[in-house]
C-alpha positions in Angstrom: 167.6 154.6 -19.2 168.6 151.9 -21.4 171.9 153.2 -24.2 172.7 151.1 -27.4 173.3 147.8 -26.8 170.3 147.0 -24.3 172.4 148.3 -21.7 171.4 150.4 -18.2 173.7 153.7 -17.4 175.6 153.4 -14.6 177.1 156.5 -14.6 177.9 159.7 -16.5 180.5 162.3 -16.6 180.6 166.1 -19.0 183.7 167.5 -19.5 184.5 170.6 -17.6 186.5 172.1 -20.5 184.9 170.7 -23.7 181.0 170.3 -22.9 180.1 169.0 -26.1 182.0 165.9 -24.5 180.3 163.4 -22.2 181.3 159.8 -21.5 178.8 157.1 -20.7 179.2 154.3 -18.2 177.0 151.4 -18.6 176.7 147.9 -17.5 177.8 146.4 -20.6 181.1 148.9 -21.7 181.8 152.7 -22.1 180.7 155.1 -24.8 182.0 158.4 -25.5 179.7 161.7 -27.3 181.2 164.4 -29.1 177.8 166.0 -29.7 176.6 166.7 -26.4 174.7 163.2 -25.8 173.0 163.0 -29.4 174.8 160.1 -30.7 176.8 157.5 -28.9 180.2 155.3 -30.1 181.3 152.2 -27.9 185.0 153.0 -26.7 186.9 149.3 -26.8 190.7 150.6 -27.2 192.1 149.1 -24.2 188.7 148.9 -22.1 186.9 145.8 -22.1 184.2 145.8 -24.7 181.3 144.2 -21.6 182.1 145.3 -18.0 180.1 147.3 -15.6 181.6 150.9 -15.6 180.2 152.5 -12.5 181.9 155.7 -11.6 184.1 158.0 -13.9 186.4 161.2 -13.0 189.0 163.7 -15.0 191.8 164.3 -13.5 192.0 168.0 -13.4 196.1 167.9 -14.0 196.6 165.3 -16.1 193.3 165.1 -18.3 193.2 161.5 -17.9 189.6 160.0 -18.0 190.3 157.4 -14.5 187.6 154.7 -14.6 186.1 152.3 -11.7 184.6 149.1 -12.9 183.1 146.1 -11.1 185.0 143.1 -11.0 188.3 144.8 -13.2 189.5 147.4 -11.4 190.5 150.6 -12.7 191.1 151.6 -15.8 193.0 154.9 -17.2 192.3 157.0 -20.6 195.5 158.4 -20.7 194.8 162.6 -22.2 191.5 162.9 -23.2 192.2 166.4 -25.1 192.5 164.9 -29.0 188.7 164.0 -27.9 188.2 167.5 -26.8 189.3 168.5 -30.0 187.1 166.5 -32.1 184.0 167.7 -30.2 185.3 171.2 -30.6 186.3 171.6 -33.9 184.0 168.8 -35.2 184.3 164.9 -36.2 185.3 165.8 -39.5 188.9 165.6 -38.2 188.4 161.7 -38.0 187.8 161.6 -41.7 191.2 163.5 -42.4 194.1 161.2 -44.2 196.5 162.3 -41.3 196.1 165.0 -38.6 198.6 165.3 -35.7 197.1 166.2 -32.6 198.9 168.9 -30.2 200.8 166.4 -27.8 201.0 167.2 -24.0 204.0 168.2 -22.3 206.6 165.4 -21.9 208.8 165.2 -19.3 212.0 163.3 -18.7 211.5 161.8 -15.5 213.6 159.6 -12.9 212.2 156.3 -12.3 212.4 153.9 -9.8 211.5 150.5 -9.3 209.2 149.3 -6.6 210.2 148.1 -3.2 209.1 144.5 -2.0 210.0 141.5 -4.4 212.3 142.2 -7.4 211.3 139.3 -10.0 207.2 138.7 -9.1 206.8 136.4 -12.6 203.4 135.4 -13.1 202.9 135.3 -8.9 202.0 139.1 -8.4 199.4 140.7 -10.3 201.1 144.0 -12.0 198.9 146.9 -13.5 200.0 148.5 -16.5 201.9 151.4 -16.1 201.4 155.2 -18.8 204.5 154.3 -21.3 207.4 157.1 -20.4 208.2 159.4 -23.1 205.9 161.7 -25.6 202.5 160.3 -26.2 201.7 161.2 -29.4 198.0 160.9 -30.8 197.2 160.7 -34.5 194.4 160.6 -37.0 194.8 158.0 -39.7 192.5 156.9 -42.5 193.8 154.5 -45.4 192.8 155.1 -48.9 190.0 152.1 -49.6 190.9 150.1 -52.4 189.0 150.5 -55.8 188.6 148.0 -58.2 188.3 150.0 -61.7 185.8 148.4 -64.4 187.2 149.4 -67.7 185.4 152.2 -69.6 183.8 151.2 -72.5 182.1 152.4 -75.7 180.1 150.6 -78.5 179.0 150.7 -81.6 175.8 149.1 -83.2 176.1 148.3 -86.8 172.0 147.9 -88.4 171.1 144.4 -89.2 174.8 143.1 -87.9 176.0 142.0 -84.5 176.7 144.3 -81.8 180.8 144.6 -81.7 182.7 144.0 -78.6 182.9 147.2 -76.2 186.2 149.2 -76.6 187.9 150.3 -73.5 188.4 154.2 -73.2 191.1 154.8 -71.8 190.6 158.0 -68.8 193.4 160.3 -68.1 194.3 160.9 -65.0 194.2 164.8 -63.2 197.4 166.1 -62.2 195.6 167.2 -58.7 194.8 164.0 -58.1 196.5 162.7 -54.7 197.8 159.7 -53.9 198.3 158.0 -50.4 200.8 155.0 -50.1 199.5 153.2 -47.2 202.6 151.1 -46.4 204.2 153.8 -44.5 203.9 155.7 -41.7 207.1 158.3 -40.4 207.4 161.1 -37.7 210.3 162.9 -37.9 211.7 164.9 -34.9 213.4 168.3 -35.5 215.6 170.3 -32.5 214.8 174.2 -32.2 217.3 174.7 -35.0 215.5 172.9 -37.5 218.0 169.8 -37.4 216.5 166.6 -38.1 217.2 164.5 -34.8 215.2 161.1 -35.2 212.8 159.6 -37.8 210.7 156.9 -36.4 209.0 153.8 -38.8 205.7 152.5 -38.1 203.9 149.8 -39.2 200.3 151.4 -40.2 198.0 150.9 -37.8 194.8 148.2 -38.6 192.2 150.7 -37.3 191.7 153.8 -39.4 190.6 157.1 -37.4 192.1 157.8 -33.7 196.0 155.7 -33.0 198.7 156.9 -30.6 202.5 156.2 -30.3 205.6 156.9 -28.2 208.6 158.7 -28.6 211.3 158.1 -26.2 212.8 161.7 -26.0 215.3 160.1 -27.9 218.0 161.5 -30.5 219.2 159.2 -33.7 222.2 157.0 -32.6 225.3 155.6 -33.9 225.9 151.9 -34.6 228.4 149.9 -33.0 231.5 148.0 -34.8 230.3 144.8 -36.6 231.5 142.2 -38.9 228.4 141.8 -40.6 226.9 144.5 -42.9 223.6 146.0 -41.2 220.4 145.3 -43.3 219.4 147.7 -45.7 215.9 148.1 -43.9 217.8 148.0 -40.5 215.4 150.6 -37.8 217.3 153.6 -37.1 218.9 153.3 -33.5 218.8 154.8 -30.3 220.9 157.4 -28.9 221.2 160.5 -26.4 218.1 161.7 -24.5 216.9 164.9 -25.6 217.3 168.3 -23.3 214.5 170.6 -22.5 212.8 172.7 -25.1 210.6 172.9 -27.9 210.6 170.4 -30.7 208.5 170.1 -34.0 206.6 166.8 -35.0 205.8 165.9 -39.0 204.0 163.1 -39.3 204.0 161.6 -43.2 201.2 159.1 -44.8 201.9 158.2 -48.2 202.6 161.9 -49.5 200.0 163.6 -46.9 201.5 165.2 -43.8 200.6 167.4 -41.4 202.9 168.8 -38.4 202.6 170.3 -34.9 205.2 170.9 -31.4 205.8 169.2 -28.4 207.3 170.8 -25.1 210.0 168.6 -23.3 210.8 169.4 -19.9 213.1 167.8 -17.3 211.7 166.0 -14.0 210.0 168.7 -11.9 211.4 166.9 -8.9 215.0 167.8 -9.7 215.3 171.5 -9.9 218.9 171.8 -10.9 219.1 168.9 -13.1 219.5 171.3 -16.6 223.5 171.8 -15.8 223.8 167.7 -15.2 221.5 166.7 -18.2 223.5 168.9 -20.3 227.0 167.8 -19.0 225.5 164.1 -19.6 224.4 164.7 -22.8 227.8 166.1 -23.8 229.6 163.4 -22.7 227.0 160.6 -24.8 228.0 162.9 -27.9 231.9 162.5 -27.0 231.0 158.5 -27.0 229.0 158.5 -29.5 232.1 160.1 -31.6 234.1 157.5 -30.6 231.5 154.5 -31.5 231.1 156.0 -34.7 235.5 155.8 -35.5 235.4 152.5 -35.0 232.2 151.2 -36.6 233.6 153.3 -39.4 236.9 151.2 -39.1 235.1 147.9 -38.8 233.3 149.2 -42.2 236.5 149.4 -44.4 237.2 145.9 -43.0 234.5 144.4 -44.4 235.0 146.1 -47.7 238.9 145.0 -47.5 237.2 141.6 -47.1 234.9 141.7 -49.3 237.6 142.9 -52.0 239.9 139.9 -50.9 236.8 137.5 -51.2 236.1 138.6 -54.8 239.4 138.0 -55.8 240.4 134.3 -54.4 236.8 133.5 -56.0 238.2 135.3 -59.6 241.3 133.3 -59.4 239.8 129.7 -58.4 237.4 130.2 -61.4 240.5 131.0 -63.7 242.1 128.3 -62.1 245.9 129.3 -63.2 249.3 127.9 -62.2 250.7 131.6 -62.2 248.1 133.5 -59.6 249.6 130.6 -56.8 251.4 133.2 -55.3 248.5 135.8 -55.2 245.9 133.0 -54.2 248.7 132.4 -50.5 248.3 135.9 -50.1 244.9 136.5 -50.4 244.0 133.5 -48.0 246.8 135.3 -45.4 245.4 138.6 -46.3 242.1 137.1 -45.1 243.1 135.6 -42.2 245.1 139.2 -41.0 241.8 141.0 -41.2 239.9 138.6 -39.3 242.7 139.1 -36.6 242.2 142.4 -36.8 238.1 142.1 -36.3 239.4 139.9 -33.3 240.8 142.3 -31.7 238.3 145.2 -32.1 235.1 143.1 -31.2 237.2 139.8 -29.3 237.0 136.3 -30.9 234.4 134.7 -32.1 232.9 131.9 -30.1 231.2 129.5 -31.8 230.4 127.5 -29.2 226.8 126.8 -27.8 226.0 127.8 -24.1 227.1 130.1 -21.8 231.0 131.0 -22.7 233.1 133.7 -21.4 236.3 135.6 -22.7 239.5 135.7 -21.2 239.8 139.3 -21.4 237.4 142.1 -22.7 237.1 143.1 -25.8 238.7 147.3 -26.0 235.5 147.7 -28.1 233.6 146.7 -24.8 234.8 149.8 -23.1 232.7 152.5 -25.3 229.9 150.5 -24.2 230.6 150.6 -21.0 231.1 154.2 -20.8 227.7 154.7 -22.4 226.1 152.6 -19.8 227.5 154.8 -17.0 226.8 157.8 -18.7 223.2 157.2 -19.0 222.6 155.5 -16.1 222.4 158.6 -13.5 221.2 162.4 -13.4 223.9 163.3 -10.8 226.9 165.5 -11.9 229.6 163.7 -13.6 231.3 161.5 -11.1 235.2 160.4 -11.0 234.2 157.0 -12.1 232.1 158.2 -14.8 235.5 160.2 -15.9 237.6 157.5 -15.1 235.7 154.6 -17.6 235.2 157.2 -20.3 239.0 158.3 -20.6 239.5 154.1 -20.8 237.5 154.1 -23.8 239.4 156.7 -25.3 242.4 155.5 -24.8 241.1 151.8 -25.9 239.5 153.9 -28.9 243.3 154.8 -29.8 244.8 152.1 -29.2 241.9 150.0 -32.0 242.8 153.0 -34.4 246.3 153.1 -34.3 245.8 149.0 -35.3 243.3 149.5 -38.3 245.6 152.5 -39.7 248.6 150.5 -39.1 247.0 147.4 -41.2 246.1 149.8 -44.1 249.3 151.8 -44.0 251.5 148.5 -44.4 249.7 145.3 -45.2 247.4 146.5 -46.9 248.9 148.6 -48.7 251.5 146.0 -50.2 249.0 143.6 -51.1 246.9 146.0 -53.0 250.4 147.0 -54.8 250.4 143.0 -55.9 247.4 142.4 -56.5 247.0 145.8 -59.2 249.9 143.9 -61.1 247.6 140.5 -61.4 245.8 139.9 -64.8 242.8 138.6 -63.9 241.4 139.4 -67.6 238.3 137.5 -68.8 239.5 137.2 -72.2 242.0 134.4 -74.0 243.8 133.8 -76.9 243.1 131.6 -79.5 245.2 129.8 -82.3 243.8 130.1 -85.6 242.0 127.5 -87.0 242.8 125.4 -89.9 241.2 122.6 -91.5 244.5 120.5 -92.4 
């Protein structure tokens, strides 16, 4: 029987949960039926819009749709059940602003990588692989845009000219809603309502059916920097997430709409809770210590920045009598710089690969992160061993900032409050002789 586009069925498969649900195999592409086989939509998110699709099967476990073509492999529809849904409850839930589908079960799992050749490049053919994490699938429609012909009203004068229409101006309903379709935010709340990670997303092209992943993530901390981070800057990664229950809101504009996901650790590793949790502990107690010292790089930079404002003042007064002041704010400078030194090491400003004589004691948090999350094992004496380096390196950077401020600091803000850097002058009074 020929289907659509002038194309012969290969093969066909009904859901065994959902029966409204069929999916249709054809020479030329796949379609999919909510409605039991009446009507027909070509599927072409990530399946090639004209290949022969001959044989189709669900896996009973994971719900995936598993597809065998001729001539491009197999292809995988990663949980089919948002589908199920829609045939279920009906297609109006495509024409929603935003509905969050019930997400299934994520798991945080151990990978490893394969065996055989380690860096293939373009010589080995690699499939794509299900992204790790939370696959979360979405409804999304944007809000088309209306162009709005002014209202008008006119009135005909006898044996004159018909007068320009007025505009009428409409006033607008309170209940009216409004979408903004620039953004797009899930939020991620623990059991005890805490807000642990907000994700940004560009909105997708495609209105109706979308997905995305979350990495089972928490919200991190940022490091020490000398430069200020952007005001738009994506919020960071931190600590993987334990097992449990969390809730998903999804916001569009000022629509939202919520639902759960269940996390669970790697079924593979049944006494893995007591080690995730020590692990995660311990990323917490490093991620305390990150945060101190990008703290302490933060009143640097607004030290600096003070110190910059004032030798620009005093070159634009341009006075014999702030000499003194100007010396000290250049060496004032130049000490916090020294100080950024030896928190983050010295800037190399040279091009191509460069090393430092020594690391960097703001180096050693990030090592101790790195170890931390690179195994599921119980804590190991070299796991204790690099974290109790970057506390005492963590010390050590502290003890310097708190120094700075308690001394130098401290006497060149004692000077610099005794400068007049006043905008005003005085002037003579003016006489003609």
């Amino acid at each position: 029987a020929q289907v659509g586009e002038n194309s012969y069925t290969l093969s066909v498969i009904q859901d065994p949960v959902e029966r409204k649900l069929l999916f249709l195999g054809t020479e030329n592409g796949l379609f999919v039926s909510l409605d039991e086989g009446k009507s027909y939509t070509k599927w072409t998110s990530g399946y090639p819009a004209s290949v022969s699709t001959m044989d189709m099967v669900i896996h009973p476990r994971e719900h995936d749709l598993v597809i065998g073509t001729f001539g491009r492999a197999i292809y995988v529809l990663d949980d089919i059940r948002p589908l199920r849904e829609m045939a279920k409850g009906g297609t109006q839930t495509l024409n929603k602003t935003v509905h969050l589908f019930t997400p299934p079960d994520a798991y945080s799992v151990e990978t490893m990588g394969p065996e055989g050749v380690l860096f293939s490049g373009t010589g080995m053919f690699s499939g794509e692989n299900r992204p790790l994490g939370a696959l979360i699938s979405y409804v999304i429609n944007k809000p088309e845009e209306k162009k709005e012909e002014p209202k008008t009203s006119a009135k005909s004068k006898r044996g004159g000219k018909t007068p320009e229409p007025t505009p009428v101006k409409e006033e607008k309903k309170e209940d009216d809603k409004k979408v903004n379709s620039d953004s797009l935010t899930l939020e991620i709340f623990n059991a005890s309502g805490e807000k642990i990670r907000t994700l940004k997303r560009k909105v997708p092209e495609d209105n109706g059916l979308n997905r995305m992943i979350w990495n089972l993530d928490e919200k991190g901390v940022r490091g020490p920097s000398r430069n200020k981070p952007h005001d738009n800057a994506s919020e960071l990664s931190g600590a993987s997430v334990l097992a449990g229950t969390y809730k998903l809101r999804m916001t569009f504009g000022d629509q939202k709409d919520s639902t759960t996901i269940n996390v669970k650790l790697d079924p593979r590793f049944p006494n893995d809770a007591a080690n995730m949790q020590a692990r995660y502990n311990r990323t917490k107690e490093i991620e305390n210590l990150r945060s101190l010292i990008s703290t302490a790089t933060e009143r640097l930079r607004e030290s600096r920045e003070i110190v910059t404002d004032f030798e620009k003042r005093m070159k634009e007064a341009n006075r014999d009598d702030l000499k003194e002041a100007m010396d000290k704010t250049k060496a004032m400078k130049d000490t916090i710089n020294k100080v950024f030194d030896y928190i983050l090491g010295t800037e190399d400003k040279r091009q191509g690969i460069t090393s430092t004589e020594y690391p960097a004691p703001s180096s050693f948090i990030n090592t101790a992160m790195f170890y931390t999350n690179s195994s599921r094992d119980p804590l190991s004496a070299r796991d204790n061993v690099v974290f109790k380096h970057a506390e005492e390196k963590t010390q050590g950077m502290l003890e310097r900032v708190n120094k700075f401020y308690q001394i130098q600091w401290l006497a060149y803000r004692t000077m610099m409050e005794k400068v007049s850097l006043s905008p005003f002058k005085d002037y003579e009074p003016l006489n003609k002789n």
